[in-house]
FIGUTOR-372639 format. One record per atom (N, C-alpha, C): y, z, x. Coordinates in steps of 0.1 Angstrom, whole numbers, padded with zeros to 4 digits, always signed. Each point is the difference from the previous one (the first is absolute). Example, Ala and Ser with C-alpha at 12.3 -4.5 7.8 and 13.67 -1.06 7.14 Angstrom:
-0057+0078+0132/+0012+0000-0009/+0012+0000+0009/+0011-0007-0004/+0011+0000+0009/+0011+0008-0008/
This chain:
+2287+1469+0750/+0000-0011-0010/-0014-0003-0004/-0003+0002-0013/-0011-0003-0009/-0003-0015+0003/-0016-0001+0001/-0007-0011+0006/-0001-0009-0012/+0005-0015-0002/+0002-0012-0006/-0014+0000-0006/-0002-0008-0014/-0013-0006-0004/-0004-0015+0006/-0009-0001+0008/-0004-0010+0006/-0006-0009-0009/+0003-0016-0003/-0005-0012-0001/-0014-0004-0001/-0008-0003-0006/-0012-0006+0003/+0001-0012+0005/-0010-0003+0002/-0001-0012+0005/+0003-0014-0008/-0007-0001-0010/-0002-0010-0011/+0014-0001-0004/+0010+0011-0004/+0012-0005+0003/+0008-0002+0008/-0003+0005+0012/+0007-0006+0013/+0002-0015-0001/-0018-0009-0002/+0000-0010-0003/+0006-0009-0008/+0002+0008-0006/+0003-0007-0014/+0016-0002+0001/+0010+0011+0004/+0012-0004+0005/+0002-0009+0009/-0008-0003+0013/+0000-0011+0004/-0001-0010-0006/-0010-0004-0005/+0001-0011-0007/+0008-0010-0008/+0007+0009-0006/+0010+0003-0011/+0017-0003+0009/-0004+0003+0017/+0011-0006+0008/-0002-0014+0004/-0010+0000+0000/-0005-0016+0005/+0002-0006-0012/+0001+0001-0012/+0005-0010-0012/+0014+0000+0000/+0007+0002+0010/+0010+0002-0001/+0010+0011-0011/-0007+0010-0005/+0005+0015-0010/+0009+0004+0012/+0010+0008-0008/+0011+0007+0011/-0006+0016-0002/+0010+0009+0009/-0006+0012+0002/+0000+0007-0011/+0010-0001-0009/+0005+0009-0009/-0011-0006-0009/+0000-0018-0004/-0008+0000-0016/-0013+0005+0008/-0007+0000+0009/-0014+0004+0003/+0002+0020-0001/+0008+0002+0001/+0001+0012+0005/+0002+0008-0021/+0006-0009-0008/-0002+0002-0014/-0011-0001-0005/-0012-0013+0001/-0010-0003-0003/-0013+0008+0003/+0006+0011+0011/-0012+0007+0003/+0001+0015+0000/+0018+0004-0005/+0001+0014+0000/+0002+0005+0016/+0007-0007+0005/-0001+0007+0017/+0012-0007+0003/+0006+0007+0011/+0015-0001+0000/+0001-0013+0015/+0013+0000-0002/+0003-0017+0006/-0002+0005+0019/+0008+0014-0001/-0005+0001+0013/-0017+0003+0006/-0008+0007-0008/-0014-0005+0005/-0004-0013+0001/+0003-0011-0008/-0005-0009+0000/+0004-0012+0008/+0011+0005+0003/+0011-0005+0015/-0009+0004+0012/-0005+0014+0004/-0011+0009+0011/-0008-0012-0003/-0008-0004-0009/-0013+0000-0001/-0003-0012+0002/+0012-0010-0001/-0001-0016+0002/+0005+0001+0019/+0010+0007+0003/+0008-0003+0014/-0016+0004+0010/-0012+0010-0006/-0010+0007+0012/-0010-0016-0004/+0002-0006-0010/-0012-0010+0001/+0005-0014+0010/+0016-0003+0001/+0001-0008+0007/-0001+0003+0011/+0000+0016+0005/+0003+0000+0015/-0017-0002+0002/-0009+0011-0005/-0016+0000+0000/-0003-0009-0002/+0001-0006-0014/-0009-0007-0007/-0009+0008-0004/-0003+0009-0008/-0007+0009-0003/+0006+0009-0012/-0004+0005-0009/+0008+0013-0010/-0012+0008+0003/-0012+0007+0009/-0001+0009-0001/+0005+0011+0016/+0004+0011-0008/+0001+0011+0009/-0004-0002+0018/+0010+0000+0008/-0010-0002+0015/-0008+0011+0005/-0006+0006+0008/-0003+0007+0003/+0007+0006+0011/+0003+0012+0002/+0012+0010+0003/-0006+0006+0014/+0008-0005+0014/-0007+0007+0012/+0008+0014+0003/-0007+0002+0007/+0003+0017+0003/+0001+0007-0010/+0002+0014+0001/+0008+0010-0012/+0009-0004-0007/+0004+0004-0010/+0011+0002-0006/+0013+0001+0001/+0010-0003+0001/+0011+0006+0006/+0006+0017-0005/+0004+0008+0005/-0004+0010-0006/+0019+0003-0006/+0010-0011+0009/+0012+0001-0011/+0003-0009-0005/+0002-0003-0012/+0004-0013-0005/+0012-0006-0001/+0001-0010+0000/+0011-0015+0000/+0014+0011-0004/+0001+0008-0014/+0010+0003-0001/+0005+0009+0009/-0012+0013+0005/+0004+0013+0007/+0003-0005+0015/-0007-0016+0007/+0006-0007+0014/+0010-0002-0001/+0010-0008-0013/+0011-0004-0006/+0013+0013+0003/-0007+0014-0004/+0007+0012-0004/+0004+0002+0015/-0011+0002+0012/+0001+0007+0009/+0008-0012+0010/-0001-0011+0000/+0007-0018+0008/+0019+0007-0006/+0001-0001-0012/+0013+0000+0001/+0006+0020+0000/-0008+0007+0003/+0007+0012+0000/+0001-0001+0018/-0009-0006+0009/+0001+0002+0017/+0007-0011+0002/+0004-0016-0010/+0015-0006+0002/+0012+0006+0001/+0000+0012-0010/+0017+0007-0005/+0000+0010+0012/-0015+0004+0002/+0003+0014+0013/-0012+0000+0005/+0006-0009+0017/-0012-0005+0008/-0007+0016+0007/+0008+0009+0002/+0000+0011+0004/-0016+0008-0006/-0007-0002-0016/-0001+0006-0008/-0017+0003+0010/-0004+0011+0000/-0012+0002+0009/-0010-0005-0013/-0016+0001+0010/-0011-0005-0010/+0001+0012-0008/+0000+0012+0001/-0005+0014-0009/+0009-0002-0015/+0016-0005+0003/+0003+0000-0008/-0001-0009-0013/-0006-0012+0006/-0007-0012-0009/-0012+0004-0008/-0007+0011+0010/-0014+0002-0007/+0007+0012-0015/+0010+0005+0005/+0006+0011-0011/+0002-0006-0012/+0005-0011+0009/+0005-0010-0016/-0008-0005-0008/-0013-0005+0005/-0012-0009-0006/-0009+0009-0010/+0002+0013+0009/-0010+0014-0012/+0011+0002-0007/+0010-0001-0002/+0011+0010-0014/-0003-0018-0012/-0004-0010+0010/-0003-0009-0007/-0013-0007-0006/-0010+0013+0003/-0014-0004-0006/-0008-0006+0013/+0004-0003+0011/-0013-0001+0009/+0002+0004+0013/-0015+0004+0009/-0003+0009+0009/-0001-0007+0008/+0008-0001+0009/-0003-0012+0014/+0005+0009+0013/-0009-0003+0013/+0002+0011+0012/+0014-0008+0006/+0004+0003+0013/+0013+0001+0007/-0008-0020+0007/-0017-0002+0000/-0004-0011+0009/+0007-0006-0012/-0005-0001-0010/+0000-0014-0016/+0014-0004+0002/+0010+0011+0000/+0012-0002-0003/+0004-0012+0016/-0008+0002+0012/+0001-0007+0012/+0000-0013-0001/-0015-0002-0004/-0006-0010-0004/+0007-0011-0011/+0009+0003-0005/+0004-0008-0012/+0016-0002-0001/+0005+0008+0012/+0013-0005+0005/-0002-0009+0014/-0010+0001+0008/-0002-0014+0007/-0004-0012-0008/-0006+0004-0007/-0007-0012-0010/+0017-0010-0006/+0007+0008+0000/+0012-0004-0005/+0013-0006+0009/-0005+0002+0016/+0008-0008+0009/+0007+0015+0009/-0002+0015-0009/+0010+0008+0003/-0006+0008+0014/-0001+0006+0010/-0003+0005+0013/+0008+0015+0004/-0004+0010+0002/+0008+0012+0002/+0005-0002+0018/+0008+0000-0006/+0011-0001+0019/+0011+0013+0000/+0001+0002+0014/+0014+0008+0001/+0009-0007+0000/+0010+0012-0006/+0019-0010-0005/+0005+0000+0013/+0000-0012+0000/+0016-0005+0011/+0010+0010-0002/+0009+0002+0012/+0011+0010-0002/+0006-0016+0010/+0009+0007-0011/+0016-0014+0003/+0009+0010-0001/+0012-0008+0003/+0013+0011+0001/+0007-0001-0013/+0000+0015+0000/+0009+0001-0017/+0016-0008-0001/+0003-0011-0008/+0004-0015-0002/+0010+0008-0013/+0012+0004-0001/+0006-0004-0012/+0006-0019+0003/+0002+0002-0016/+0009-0011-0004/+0011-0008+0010/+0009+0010+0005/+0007-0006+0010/-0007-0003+0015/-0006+0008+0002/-0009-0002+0011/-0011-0017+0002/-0002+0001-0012/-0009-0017+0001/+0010-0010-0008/+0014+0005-0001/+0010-0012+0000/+0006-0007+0011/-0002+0014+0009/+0005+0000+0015/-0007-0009+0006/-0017+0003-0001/-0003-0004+0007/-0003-0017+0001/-0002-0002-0017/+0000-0016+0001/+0017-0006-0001/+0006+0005+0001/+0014-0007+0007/+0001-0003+0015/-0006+0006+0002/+0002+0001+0016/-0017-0010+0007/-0007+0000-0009/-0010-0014+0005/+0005-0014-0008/+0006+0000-0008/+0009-0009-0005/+0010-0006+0008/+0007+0012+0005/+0013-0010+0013/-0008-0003+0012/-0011+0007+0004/-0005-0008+0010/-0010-0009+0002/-0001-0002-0013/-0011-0011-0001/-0002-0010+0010/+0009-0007+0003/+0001-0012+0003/+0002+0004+0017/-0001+0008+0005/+0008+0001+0014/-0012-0003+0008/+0007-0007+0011/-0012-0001+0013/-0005+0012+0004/-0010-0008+0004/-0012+0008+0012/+0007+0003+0010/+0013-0003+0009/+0006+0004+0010/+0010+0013-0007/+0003+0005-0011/+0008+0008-0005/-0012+0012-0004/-0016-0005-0002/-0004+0015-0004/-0009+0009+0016/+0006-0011+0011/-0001+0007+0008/+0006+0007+0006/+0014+0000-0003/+0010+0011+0005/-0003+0009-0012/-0003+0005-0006/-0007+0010-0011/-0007+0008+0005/+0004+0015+0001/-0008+0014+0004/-0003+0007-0007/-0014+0001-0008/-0004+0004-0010/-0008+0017+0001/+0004+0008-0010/-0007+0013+0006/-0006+0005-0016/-0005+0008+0006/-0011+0013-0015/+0002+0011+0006/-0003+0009-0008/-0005+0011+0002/-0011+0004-0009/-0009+0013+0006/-0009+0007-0006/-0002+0015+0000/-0004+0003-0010/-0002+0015-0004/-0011+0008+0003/+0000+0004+0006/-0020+0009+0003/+0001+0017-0003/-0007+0001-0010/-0006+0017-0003/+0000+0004+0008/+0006+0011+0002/-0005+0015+0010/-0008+0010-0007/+0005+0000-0018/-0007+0014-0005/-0008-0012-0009/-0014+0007-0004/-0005-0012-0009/-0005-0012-0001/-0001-0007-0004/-0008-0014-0003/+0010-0007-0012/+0003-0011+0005/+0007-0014-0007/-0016-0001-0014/+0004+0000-0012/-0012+0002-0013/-0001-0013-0002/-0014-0005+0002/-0002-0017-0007/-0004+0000-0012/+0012-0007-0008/-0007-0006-0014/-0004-0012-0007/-0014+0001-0002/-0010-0015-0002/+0008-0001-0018/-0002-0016+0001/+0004-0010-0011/-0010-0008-0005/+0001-0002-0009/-0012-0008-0004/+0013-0013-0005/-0007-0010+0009/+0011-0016-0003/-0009-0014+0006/+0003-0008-0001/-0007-0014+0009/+0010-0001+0012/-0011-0012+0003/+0007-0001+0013/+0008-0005+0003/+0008-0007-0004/+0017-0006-0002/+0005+0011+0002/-0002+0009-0011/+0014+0012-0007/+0001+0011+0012/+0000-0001+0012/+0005+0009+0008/+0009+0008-0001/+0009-0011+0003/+0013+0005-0004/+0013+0002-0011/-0013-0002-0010/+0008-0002-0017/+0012+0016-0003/+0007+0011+0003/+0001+0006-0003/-0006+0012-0007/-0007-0005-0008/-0008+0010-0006/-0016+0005+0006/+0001-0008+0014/-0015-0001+0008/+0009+0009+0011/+0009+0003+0005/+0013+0004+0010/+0001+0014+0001/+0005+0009+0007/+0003+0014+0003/+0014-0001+0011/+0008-0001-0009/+0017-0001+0007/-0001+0014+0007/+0009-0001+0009/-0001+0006+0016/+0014+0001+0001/+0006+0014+0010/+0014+0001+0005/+0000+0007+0009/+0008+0001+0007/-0002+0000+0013/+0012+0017+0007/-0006+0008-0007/+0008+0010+0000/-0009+0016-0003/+0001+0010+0002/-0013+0009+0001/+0001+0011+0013/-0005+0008+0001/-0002+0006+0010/-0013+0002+0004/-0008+0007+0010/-0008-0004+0007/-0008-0005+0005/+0010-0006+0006/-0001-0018+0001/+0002-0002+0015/-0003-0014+0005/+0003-0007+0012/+0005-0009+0000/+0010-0006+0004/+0006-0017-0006/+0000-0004+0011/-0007-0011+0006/-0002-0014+0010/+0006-0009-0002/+0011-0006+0008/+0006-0012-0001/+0000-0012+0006/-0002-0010-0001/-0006-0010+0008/+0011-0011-0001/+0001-0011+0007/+0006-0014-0006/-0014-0015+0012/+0007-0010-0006/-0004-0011+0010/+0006-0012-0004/+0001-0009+0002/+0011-0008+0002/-0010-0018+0004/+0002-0010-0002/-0009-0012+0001/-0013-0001+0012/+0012+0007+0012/-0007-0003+0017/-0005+0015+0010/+0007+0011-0007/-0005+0012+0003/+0002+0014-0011/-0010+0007+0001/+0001+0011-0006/+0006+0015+0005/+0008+0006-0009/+0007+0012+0007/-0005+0009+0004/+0004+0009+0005/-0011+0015-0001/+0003+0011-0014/-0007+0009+0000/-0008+0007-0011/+0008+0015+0008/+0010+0003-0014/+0007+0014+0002/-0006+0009-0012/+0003+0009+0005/-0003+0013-0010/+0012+0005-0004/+0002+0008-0012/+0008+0001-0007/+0006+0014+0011/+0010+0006+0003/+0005+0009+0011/-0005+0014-0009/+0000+0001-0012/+0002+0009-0008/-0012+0002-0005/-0009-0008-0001/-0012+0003-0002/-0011+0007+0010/+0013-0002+0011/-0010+0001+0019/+0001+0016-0002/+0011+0001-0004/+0006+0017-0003/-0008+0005-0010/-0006-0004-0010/-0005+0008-0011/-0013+0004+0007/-0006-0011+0008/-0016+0000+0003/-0003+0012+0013/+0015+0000+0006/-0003+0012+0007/+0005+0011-0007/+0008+0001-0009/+0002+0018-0010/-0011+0000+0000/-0008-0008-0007/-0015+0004-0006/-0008+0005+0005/-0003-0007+0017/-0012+0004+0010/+0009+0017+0005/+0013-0004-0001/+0002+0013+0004/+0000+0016-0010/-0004-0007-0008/+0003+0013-0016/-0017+0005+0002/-0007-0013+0007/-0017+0006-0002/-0003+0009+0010/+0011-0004+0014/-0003+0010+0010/+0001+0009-0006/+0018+0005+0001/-0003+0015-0005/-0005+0002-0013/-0006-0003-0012/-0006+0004-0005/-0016+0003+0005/-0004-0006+0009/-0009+0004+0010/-0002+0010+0008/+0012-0002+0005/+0005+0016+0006/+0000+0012-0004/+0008-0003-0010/-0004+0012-0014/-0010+0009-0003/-0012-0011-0002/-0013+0003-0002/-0002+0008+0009/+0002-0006+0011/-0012+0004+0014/+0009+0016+0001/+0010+0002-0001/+0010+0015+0001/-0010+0008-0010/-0002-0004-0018/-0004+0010-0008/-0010+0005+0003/-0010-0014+0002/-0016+0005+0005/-0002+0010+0015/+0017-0001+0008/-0007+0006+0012/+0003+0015-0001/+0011+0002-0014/+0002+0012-0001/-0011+0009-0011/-0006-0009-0007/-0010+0008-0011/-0011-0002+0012/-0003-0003+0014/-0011+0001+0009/+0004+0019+0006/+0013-0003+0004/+0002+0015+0002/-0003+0006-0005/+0004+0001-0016/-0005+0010-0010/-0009+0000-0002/-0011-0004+0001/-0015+0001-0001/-0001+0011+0012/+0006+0000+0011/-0010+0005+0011/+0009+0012+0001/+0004+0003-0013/+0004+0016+0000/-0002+0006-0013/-0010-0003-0010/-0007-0001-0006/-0007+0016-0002/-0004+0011-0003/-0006+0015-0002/-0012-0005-0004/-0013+0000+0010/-0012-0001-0008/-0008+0015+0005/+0002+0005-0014/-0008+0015-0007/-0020-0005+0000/-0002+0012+0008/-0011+0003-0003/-0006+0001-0017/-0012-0001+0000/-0009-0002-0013/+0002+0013-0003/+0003+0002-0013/-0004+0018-0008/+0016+0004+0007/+0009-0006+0006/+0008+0010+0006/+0014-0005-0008/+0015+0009+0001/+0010-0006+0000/+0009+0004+0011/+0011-0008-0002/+0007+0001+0016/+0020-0002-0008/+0007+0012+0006/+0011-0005-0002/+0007-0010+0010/+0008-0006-0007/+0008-0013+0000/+0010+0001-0001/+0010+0005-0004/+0011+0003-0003/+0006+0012-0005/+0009+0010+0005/+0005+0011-0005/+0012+0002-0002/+0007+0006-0012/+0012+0003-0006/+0006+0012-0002/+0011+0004+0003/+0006+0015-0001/+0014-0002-0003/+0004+0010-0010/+0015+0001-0004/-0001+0009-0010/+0014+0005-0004/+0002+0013-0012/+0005-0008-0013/-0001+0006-0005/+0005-0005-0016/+0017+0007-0001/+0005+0004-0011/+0009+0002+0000/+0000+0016-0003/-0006+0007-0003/-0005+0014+0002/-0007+0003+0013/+0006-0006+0008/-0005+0006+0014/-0010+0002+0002/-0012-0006-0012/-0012+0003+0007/-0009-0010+0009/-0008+0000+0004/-0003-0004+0011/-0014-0014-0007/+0004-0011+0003/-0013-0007-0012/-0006-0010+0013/-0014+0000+0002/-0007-0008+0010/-0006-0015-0010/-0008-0005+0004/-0006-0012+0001/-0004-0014+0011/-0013-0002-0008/-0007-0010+0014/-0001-0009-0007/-0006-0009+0009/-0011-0013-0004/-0015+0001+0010/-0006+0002-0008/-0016+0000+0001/-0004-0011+0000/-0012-0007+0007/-0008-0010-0001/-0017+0007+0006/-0004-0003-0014/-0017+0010+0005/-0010-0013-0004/-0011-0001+0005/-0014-0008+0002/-0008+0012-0006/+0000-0004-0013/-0012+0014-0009/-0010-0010-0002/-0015+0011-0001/-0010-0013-0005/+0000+0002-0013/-0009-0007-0007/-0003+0002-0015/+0000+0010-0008/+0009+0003-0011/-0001+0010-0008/+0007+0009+0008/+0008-0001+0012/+0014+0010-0002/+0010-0006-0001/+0014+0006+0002/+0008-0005+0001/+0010+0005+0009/+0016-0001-0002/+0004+0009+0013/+0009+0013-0006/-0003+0012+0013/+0007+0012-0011/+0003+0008+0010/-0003+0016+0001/+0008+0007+0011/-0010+0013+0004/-0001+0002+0012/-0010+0009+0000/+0005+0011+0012/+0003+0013-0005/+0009+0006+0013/+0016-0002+0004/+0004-0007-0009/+0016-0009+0005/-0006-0011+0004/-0006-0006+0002/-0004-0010+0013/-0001-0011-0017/+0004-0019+0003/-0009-0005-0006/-0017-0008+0002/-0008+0006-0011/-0013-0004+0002/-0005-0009-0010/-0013+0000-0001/-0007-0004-0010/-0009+0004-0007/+0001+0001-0013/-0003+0011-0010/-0006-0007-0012/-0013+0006-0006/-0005+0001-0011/+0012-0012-0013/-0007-0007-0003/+0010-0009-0011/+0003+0009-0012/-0015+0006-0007/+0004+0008-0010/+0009+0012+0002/+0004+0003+0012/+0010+0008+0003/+0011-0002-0005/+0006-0013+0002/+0011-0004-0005/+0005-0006-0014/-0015+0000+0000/+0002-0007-0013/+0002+0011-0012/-0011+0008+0002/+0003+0013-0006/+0011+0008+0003/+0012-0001+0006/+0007+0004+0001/-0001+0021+0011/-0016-0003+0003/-0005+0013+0010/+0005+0002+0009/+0015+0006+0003/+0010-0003+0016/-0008+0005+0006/-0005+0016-0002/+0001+0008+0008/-0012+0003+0006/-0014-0013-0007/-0013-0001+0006/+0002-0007+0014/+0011-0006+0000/+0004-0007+0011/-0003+0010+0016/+0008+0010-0006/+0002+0009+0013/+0013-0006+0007/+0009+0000-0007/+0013-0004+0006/+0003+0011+0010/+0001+0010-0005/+0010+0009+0008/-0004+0008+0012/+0003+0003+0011/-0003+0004+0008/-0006+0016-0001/-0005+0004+0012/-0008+0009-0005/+0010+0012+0000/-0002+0014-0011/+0016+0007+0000/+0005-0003-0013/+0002-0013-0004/+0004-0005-0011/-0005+0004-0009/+0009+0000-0015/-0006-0001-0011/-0001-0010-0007/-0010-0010-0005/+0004-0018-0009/+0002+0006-0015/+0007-0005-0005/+0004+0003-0015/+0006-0016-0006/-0008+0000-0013/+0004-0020-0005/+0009+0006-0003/+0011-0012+0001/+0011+0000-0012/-0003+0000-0014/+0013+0008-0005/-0009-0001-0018/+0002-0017-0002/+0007-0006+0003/+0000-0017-0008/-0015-0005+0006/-0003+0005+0011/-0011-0010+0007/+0005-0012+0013/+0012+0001+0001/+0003-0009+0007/-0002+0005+0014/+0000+0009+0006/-0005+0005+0015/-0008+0013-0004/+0003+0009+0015/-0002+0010+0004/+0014+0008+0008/-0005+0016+0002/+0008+0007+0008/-0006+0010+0007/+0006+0001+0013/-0011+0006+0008/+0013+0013+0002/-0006+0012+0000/+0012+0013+0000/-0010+0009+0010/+0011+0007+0007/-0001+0012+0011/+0008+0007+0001/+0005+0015-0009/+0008+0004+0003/+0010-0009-0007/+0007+0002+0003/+0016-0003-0010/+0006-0017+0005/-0015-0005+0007/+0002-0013+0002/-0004-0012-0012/+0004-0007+0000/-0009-0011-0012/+0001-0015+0007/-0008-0008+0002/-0001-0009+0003/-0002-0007-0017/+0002-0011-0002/-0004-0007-0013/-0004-0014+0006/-0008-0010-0008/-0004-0009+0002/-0005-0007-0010/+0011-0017-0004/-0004-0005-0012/-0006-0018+0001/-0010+0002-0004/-0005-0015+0001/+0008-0007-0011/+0001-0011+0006/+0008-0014-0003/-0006-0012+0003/+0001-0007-0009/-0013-0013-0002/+0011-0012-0001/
């Protein structure tokens, strides 16, 4: 809101004066080109002062004004719930920059206090018809009648989780206004229910729900054996560790071997190797045996610098490149690498 043109002085005076002759607001407010409500301001600060000039202004500034306190008072009336961040959201889409303290500062200023909501029990309509009927018929009864009266509650306690607190911004009357409230039921799982009573001259004892006694041991008992569990996988991946093949450096070592025929009766082998090569080899075959061999060997596709075949043998590449074949005599061994 664009800043008003301020009054001089000489007319300040001058409307006063002009009150003291008894002029009303309007004809003074015609005679001088200034409207009835300035001149209303300008007479009401002289009877309270006695003075028409300007006081002098302590502290800062206020940094939200009359209308944007006005904006933010009735939006945390309609919804006491509404956090500071979201006030400050409101105030910048509305032209001013105030932190999460300003917005603090100027709702206590206003009587309002951030508290947690009361949790009351969720109340329909028939429920709070019930219940003031029933303080209604007994209004009037003796003190010897409310002590035959055995009165009980119950309570709810978390197993999984945390019960969530939510702060209100309200005075201190409005506790229990509804809209300051967090209605409650009494129904849920993971839960514990305690039941108590007491009565004028003694108090009862304190039961547990039978079925909640049951849930709390499934639970402790779901953690055993899930404990158990544990301690089984880790003790069997402990085995497996300590049978483990640790191959010398530069060397390889078989691991596993395979044999069977195909469907032409011929005769087809295969292993699993695990070799420890140092730098710049890799793993390959030297003799039948597996070893560790020259990288550019393989990479170049050079079977037969390997020295696969035993001695006797002849090495000959495949024409695709995919292995070798080692021949003696009317024998042929073949051999094809697979990645």
């Amino acid at each position: 809101m664009a800043k008003t043109r301020e009054l001089c002085k000489d007319i300040r005076d001058k409307i006063v004066d002009l009150h003291k002759a008894g002029i009303g607001y309007r004809t003074i407010g015609k005679q001088l080109g200034e409207k009835a409500t300035t001149v209303g301001a300008i007479i009401r600060k002289w009877k309270k002062f006695k003075m028409t000039v300007n006081l002098p202004q302590s502290g800062a500034p206020c940094k939200i004004s009359p209308r944007g306190a006005s904006m933010i008072m009735r939006k945390v009336r309609d919804q006491p719930r509404t956090t500071r961040q979201d006030l400050v959201n409101d105030l910048k889409r509305a032209g001013t920059t105030v932190s999460k303290k300003t917005i603090s500062n100027t709702l206590r200023c206003h009587g309002l206090k951030s508290c947690s909501a009361r949790k009351v029990p969720l109340l329909k309509p028939a429920h709070v018809q019930a219940r003031l009927k029933f303080a209604n018929d007994h209004l009037d009864d003796p003190e010897e009648e409310w002590e035959k009266v055995m009165w009980s509650d119950e309570t709810k306690i978390e197993l999984f989780g945390l019960n969530s607190t939510r702060r209100v911004w309200r005075k201190k009357k409005d506790e229990y206004n509804p809209k300051n409230t967090i209605p409650t039921v009494k129904h849920g799982g993971g839960n514990i229910i305690l039941w108590g009573c007491f009565s004028a001259k003694v108090t009862g004892r304190h039961l547990m729900q039978e079925r909640a006694v049951q849930r709390v041991c499934a639970w402790f008992l779901l953690v055993f054996l899930t404990l158990l569990s544990l301690w089984g996988h880790l003790s069997d991946a402990s085995s497996h560790r300590s049978h483990i093949v640790h191959v010398k450096a530069g060397t390889c070592e078989v691991i596993a071997a395979h044999r069977c025929c195909n469907r032409n009766k011929i005769e087809e082998r295969s292993q699993t190797v695990k070799c420890s090569c140092f730098p710049g080899q890799v793993a390959g075959t030297t003799r039948a045996a597996p070893s560790c061999v020259d990288a550019s060997i393989v990479a170049q596709k050079w079977w037969c610098q390997m020295q696969p075949c035993v001695d006797g043998e002849e090495c000959k590449v495949l024409p695709d490149l995919t292995g070798w074949s080692c021949s003696t005599g009317n024998k042929v061994k073949t051999t094809k690498v697979t990645r």
